[in-house]
C-alpha positions as CSV (number, residue, x, y, z in Angstrom):
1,X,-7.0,-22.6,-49.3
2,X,-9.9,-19.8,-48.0
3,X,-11.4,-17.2,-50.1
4,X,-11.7,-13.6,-48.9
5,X,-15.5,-12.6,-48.5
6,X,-16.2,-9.7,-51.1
7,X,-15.9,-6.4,-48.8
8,X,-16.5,-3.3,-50.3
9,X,-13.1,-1.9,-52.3
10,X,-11.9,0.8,-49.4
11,X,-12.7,-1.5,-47.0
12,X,-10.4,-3.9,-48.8
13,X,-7.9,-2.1,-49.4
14,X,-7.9,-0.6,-45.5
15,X,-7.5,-4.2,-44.5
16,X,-5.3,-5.1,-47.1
17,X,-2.8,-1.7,-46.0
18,X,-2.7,-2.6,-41.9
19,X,-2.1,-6.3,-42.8
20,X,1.1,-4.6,-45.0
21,X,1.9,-2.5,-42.0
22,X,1.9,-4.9,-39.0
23,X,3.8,-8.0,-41.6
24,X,6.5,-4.8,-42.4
25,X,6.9,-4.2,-38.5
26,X,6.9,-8.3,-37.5
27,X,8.1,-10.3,-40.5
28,X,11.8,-10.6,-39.6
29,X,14.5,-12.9,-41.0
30,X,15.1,-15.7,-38.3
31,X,18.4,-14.0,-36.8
32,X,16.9,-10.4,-37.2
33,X,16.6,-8.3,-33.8
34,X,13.1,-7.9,-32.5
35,X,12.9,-4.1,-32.9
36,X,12.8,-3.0,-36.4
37,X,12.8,0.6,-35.6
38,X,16.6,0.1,-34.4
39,X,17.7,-1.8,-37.6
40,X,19.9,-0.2,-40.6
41,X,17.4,-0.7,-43.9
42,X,17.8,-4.5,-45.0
43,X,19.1,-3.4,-48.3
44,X,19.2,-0.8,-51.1
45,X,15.3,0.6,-51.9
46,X,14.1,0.0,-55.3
47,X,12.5,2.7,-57.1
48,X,9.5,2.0,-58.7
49,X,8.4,5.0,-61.1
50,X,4.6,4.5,-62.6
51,X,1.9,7.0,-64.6
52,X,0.2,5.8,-62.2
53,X,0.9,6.5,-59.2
54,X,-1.6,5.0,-57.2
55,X,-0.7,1.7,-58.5
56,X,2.7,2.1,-57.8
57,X,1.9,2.7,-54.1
58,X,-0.1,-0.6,-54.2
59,X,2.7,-2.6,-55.5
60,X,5.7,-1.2,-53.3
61,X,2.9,-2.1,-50.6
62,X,2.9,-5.7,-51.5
63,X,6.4,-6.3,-52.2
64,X,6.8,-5.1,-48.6
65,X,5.1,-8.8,-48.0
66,X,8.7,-10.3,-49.3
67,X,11.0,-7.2,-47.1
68,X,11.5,-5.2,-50.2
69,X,12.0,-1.8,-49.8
70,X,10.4,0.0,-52.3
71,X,9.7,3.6,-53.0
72,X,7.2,5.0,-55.2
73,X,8.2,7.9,-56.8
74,X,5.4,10.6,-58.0
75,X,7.3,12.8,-60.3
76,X,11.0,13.5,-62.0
77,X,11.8,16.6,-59.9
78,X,11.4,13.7,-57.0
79,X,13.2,10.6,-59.0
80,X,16.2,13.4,-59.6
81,X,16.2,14.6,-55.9
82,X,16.2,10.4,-54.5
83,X,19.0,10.2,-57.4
84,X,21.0,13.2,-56.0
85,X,20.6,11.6,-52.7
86,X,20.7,8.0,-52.2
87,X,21.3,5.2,-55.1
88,X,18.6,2.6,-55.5
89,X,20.0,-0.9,-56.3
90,X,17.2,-0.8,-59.1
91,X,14.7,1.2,-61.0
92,X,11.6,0.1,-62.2
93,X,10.6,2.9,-65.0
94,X,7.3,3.5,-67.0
95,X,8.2,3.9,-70.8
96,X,5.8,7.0,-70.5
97,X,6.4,8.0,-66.9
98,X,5.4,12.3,-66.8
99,X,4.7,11.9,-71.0
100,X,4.9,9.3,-74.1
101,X,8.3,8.0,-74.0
102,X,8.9,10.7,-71.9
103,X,10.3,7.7,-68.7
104,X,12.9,6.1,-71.3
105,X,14.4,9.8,-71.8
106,X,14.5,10.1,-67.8
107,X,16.0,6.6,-67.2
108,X,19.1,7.6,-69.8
109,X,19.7,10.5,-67.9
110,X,19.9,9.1,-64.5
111,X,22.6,6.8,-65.2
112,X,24.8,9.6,-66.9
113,X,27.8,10.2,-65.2
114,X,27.4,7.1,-63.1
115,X,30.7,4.9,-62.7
116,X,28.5,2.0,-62.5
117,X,25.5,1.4,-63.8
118,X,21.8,1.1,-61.9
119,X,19.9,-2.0,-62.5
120,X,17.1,-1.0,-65.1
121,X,13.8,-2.4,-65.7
122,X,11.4,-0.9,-68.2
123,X,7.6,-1.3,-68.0
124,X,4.5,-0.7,-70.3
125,X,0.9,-0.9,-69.7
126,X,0.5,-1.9,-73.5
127,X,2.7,-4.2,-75.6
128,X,5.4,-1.7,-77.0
129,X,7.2,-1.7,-81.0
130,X,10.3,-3.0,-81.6
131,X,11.8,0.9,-82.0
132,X,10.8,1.2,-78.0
133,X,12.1,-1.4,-77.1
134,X,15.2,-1.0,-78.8
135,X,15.7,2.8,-77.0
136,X,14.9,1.0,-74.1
137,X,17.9,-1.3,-74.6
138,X,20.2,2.0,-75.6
139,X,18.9,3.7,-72.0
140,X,20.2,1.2,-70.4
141,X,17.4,-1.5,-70.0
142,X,18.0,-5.2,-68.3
143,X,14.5,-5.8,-69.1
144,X,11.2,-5.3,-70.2
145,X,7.8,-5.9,-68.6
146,X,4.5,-5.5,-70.0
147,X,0.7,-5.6,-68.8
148,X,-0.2,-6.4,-65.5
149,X,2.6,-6.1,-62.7
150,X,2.3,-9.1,-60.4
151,X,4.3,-8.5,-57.4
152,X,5.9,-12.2,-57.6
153,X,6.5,-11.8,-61.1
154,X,8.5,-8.7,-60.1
155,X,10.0,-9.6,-57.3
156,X,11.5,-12.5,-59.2
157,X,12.6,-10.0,-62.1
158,X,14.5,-7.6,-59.7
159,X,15.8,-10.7,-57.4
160,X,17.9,-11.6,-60.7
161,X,18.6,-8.3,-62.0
162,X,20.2,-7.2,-58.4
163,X,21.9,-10.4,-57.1
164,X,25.2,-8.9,-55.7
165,X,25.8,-12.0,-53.9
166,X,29.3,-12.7,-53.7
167,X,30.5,-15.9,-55.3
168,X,32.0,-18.4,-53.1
169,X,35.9,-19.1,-53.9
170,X,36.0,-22.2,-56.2
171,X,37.2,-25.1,-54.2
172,X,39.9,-27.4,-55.4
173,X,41.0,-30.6,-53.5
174,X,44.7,-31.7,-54.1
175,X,45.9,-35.6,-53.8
176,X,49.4,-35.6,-54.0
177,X,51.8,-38.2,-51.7
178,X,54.4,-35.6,-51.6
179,X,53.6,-33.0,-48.9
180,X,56.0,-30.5,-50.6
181,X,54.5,-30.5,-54.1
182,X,50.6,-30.1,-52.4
183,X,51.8,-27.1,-50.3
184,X,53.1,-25.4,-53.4
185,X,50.1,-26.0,-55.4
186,X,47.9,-24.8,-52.6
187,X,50.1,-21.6,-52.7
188,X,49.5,-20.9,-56.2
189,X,45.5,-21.8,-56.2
190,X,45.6,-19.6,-53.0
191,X,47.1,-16.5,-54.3
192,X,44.2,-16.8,-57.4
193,X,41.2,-16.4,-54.3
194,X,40.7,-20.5,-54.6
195,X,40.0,-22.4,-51.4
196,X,42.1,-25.6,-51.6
197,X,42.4,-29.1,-49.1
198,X,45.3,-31.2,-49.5
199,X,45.5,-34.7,-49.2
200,X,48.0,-37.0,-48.7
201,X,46.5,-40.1,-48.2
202,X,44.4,-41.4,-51.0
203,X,42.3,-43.4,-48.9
204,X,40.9,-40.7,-47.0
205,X,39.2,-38.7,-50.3
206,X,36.2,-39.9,-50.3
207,X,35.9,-39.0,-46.6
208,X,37.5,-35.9,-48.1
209,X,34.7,-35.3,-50.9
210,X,31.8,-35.6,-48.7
211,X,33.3,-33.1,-46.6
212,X,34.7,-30.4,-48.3
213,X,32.3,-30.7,-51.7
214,X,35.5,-29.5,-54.0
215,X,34.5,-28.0,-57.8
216,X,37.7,-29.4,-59.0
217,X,40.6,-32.4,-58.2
218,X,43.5,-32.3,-58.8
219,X,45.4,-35.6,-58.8
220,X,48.7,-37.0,-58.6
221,X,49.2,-39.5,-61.6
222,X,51.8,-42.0,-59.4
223,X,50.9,-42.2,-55.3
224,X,51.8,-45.4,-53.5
225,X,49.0,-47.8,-53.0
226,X,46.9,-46.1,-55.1
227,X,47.2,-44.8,-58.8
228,X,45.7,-41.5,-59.8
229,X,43.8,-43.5,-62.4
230,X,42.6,-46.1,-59.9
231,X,41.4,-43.4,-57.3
232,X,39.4,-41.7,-60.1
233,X,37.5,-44.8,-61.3
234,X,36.7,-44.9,-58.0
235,X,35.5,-41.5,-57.8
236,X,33.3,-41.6,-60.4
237,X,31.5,-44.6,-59.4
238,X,29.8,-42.2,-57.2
239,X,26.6,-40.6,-58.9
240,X,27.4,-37.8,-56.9
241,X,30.8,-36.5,-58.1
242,X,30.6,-37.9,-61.7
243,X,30.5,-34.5,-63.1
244,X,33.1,-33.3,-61.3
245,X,36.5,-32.5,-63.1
246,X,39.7,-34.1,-62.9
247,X,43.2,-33.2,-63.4
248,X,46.0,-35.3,-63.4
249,X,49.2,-33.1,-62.2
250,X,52.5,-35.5,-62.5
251,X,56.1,-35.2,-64.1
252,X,54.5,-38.0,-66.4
253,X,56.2,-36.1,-70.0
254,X,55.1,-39.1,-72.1
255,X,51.9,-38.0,-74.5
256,X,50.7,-41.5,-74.5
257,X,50.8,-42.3,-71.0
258,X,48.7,-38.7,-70.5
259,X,46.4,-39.8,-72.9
260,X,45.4,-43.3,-71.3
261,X,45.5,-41.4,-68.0
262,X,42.9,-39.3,-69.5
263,X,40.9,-41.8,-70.9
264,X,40.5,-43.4,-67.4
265,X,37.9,-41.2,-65.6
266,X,40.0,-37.8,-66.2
267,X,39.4,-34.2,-67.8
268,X,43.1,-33.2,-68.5
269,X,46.7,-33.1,-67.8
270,X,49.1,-30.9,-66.2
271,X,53.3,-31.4,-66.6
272,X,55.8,-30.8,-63.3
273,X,56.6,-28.2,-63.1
274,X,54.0,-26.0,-64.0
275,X,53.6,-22.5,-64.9
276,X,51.4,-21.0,-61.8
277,X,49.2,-18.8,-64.4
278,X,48.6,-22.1,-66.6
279,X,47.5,-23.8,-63.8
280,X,45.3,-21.2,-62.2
281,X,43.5,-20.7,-65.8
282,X,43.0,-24.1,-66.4
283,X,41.9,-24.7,-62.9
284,X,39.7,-21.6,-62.7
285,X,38.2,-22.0,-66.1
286,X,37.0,-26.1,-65.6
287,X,35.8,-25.1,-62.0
288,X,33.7,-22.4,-62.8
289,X,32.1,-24.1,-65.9
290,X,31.8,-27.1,-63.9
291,X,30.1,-25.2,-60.9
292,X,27.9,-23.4,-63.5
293,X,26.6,-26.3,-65.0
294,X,25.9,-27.8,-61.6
295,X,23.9,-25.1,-60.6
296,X,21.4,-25.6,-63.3
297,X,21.3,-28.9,-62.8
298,X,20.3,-28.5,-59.1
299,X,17.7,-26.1,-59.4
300,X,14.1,-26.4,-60.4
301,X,13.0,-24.4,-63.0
302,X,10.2,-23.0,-61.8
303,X,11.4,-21.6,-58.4
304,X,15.1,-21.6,-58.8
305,X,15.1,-23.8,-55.8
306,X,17.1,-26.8,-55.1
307,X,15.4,-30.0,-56.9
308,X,14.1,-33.0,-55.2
309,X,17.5,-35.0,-55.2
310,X,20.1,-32.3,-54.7
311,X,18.1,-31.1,-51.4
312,X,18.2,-34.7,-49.6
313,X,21.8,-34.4,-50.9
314,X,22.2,-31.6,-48.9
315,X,20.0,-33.5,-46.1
316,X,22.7,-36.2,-46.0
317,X,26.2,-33.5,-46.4
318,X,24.4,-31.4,-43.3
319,X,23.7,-34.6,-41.2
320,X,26.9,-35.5,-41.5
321,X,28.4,-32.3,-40.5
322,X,26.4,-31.5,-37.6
323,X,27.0,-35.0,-36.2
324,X,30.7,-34.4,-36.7
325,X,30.6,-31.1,-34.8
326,X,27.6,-32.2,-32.3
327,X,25.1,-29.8,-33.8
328,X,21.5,-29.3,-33.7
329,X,19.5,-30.0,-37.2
330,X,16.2,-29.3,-38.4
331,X,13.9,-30.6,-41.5
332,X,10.9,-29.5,-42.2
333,X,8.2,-30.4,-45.3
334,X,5.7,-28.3,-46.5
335,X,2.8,-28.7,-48.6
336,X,0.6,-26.0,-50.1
337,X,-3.0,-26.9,-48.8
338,X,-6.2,-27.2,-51.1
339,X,-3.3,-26.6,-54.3
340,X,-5.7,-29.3,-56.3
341,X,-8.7,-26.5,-56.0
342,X,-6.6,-23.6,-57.1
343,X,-5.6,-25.4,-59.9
344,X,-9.3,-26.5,-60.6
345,X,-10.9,-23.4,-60.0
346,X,-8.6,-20.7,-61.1
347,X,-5.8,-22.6,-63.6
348,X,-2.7,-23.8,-64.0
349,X,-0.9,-20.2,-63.9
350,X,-2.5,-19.4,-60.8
351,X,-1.4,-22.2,-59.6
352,X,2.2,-21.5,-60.5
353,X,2.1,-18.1,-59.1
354,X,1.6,-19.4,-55.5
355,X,4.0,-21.8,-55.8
356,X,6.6,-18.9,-57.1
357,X,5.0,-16.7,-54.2
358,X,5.8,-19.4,-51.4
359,X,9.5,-20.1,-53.0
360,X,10.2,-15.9,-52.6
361,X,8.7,-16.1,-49.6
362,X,10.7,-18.8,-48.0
363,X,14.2,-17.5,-49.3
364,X,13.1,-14.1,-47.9
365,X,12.3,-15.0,-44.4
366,X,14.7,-18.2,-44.0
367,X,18.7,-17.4,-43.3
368,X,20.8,-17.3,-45.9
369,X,22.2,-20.7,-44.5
370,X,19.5,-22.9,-44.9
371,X,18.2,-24.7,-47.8
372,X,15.3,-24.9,-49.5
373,X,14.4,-26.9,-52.3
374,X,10.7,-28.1,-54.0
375,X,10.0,-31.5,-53.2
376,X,7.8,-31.9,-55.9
377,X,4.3,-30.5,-57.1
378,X,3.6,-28.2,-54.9
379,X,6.0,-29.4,-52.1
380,X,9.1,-28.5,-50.4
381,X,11.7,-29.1,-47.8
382,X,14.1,-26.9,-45.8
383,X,16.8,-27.8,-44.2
384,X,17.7,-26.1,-41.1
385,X,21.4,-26.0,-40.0
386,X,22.4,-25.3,-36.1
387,X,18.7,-25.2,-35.1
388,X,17.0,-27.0,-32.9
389,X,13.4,-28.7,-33.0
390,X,11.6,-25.5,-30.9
391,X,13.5,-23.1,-33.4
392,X,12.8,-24.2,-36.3
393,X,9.0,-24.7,-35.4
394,X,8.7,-20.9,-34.3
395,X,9.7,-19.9,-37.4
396,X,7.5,-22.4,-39.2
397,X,5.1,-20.8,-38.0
398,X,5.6,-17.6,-38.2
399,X,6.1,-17.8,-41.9
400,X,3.1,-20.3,-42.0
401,X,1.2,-17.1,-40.3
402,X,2.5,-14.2,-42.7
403,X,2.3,-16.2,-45.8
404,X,-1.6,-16.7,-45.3
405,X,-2.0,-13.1,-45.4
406,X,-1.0,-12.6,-48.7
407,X,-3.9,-11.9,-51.4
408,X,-3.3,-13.3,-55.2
409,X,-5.8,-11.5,-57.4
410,X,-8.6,-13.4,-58.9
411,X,-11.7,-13.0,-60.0
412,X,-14.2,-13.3,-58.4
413,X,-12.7,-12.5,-55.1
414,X,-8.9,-12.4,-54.5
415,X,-7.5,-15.8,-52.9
416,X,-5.4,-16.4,-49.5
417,X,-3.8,-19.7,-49.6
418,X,-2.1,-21.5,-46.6
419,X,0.7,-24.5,-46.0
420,X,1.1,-27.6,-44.1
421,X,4.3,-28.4,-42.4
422,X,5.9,-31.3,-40.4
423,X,9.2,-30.8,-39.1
424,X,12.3,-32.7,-37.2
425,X,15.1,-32.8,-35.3
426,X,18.3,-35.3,-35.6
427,X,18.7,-37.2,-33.0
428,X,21.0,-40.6,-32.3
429,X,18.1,-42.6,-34.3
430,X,17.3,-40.3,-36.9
431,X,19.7,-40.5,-39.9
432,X,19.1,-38.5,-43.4
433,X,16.5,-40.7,-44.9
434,X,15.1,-41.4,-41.9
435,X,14.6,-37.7,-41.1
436,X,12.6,-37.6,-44.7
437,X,10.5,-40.1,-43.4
438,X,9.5,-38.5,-40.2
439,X,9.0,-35.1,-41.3
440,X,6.8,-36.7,-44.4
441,X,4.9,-38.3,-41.4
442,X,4.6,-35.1,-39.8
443,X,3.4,-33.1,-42.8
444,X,0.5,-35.8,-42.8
445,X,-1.0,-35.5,-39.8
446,X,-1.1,-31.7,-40.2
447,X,-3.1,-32.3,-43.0
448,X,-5.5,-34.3,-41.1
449,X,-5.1,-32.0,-38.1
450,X,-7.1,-29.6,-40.1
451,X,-4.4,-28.0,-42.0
452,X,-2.4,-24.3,-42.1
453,X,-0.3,-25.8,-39.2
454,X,3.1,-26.7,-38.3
455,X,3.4,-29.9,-36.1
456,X,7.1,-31.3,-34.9
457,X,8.3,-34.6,-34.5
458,X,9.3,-34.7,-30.9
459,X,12.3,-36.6,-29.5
């Protein structure tokens, strides 16, 4: 960690608006085109409306740090003529924007007439009463922030109001001996939008599972060579797939014999033949809940990255894939340098903030296909598919670069914090835990290389 030396405040903020400038122009996603200028805008812009205007320009400014495109709006006759124009996919409103109250009354009228509604999120330089906030709620507000708007804070507010992204099909995994009855249930879960894998072979699913990473199995209660029952003991002696449900689908009509079927490592039971829309709901509804509740289990807290043990997971399901199709992959660990002396000197919750500010940062700048989790503390690890050593160490440092030109007010002179990274490539001797290890390695001796550097594990 450095801290800025105390220029005067134009000079500061002249600095602080061509750092913006040349980051906006350079600070491309890894599979982005070199030449900005020629590229359609990244997404919808979010527009940010604030009695003051001046500090609206400041923020939309530094979210430009995390590739947000945000405009600052000065007036309503404006707001009205952006409306007519172009949809935002968001609006960040003052409660008293041109007047007391005057922004929720503005706000209402902008979504009128809409056949779907704009994200809204209200803001209020003092803590508001509970009839605000409720009009706010009746205009149409997602949510409501107060005091001081931190860019992170916002960022990570609009990041969950706006999340269009798609949801991947649920994906089911059908053991069944008989070819014909796993073709037909694939038909079915396929007309519903599911992704399905049949199997026909019980001793391939675990091969199977580690593979194709299925929300949901579906079973066959009687395969030769293998029960249903046996085969999902087995499953579940896995940590990993524990959680995952099971359904027995068999001509098995006796209640009784379902029930000790159910009892032995499943989650329910279908009859031969089935009704396709029976299946489909049940199917879709344990899948999704399943998939939900695996998500939050996955992700930390703080960043709403992957946690410590689902990201070497990951490690170990991409290693296996990019051996299997004789792919590059890269690992990388980063560590937050001097984090102790923010902590010490500034708290906890400043503390927090950079950790939040470096998660943002990463899932802006990475693809959309690697992972990123937090290690621990104020560590993480990416995962790198289809990239090779030199790759994934450009944009290490790239981001490395960019990320120490972020300020983080503080008192008494606004902070710039830097990162550490060590990063590898698979290789014949290099399995998943042994990839940890060498990037862990790595990330040590850029710390004693002086720090705020990236240094590779070379072949």
């Amino acid at each position: 960690m450095s801290e800025a030396v105390e220029p005067s405040q134009g000079c500061r903020q002249q600095e602080h608006d061509r750092l913006l400038h040349r980051f906006v122009r350079t600070g491309l996603r890894k599979d982005d085109p070199p030449d900005l200028a020629s590229l359609p805008p990244m997404r919808k812009p979010v527009y940010i409306l604030l009695e003051d205007h001046d500090r609206a320009e400041r923020l939309a400014q530094q979210l430009a740090f995390f590739g947000v495109n945000v405009q600052a709006l000065p007036s309503a006759d404006t707001f009205k003529a952006s409306m007519a124009e172009y949809l935002p996919s968001a609006i960040v409103m003052d409660v008293d924007f041109t007047g007391p109250g005057a922004g929720l009354t503005l706000a209402a009228q902008a979504q009128q007439g809409l056949q779907n509604t704009i994200p809204l999120l209200f803001f209020s330089g003092h803590e508001p009463d509970t009839p605000t906030r409720l009009d706010a709620v009746r205009a149409g507000g997602q949510g409501f922030l107060t005091g001081t708007l931190e860019p992170s804070s916002l960022l990570e507010k609009l990041e969950l109001m706006t999340s269009a992204i798609p949801q991947e099909p649920l994906r089911v995994l059908i053991v069944d001996d008989s070819r014909a009855q796993a073709l037909h249930t694939e038909r079915v879960l396929n007309s519903a939008g599911m992704l399905t894998r049949s199997l026909t072979e019980p001793i391939r699913a675990m091969a199977e599972l580690a593979d194709f990473q299925p929300d949901l199995i579906i079973l066959d209660l009687y395969m030769p060579g293998c029960t249903g029952p046996e085969l999902a003991k087995v499953i579940r002696h896995n940590d990993r797939y524990v959680s995952v449900p099971i359904i027995y689908l068999s001509a098995e009509d006796d209640l009784d014999k379902q029930l000790d079927a159910m009892s032995e490592a499943g989650d329910d039971f279908l009859t031969k033949p089935f009704r396709s829309r029976h299946l489909i709901t049940t199917v879709r509804n344990r899948a999704a809940r399943a998939r939900h509740l695996k998500a939050r289990m996955v992700r930390d807290s703080l960043t709403g990255l992957y946690n410590h043990t689902h990201i070497l997971q990951l490690l170990e399901d991409c290693s296996f894939r990019a051996r299997r199709a004789e792919q590059p992959l890269s690992f990388a660990m980063l560590d937050i340098d001097h984090f102790k002396k923010i902590n010490d000197r500034h708290g906890h919750p400043m503390g927090d903030r950079v950790i939040k500010s470096l998660a943002l940062f990463l899932k802006q700048r990475l693809r959309k296909t690697d992972f990123i989790g937090r290690y621990g503390g104020e560590e993480f690890a990416i995962v790198m598919p289809n990239t090779t050593l030199e790759a994934a160490h450009k944009v290490l440092d790239e981001i490395r670069r960019r990320f120490a030109e972020i300020l983080y007010p503080a008192q008494p002179r606004d902070l710039q914090c830097t990162f550490s990274a060590g990063v590898v490539q698979m290789d014949e001797a290099l399995d998943a835990l042994t990839m940890a290890s060498a990037a862990d390695e790595a990330l040590y001796r850029a710390k004693h290389a002086g720090r705020n550097c990236v240094v590779r594990v070379e072949p």
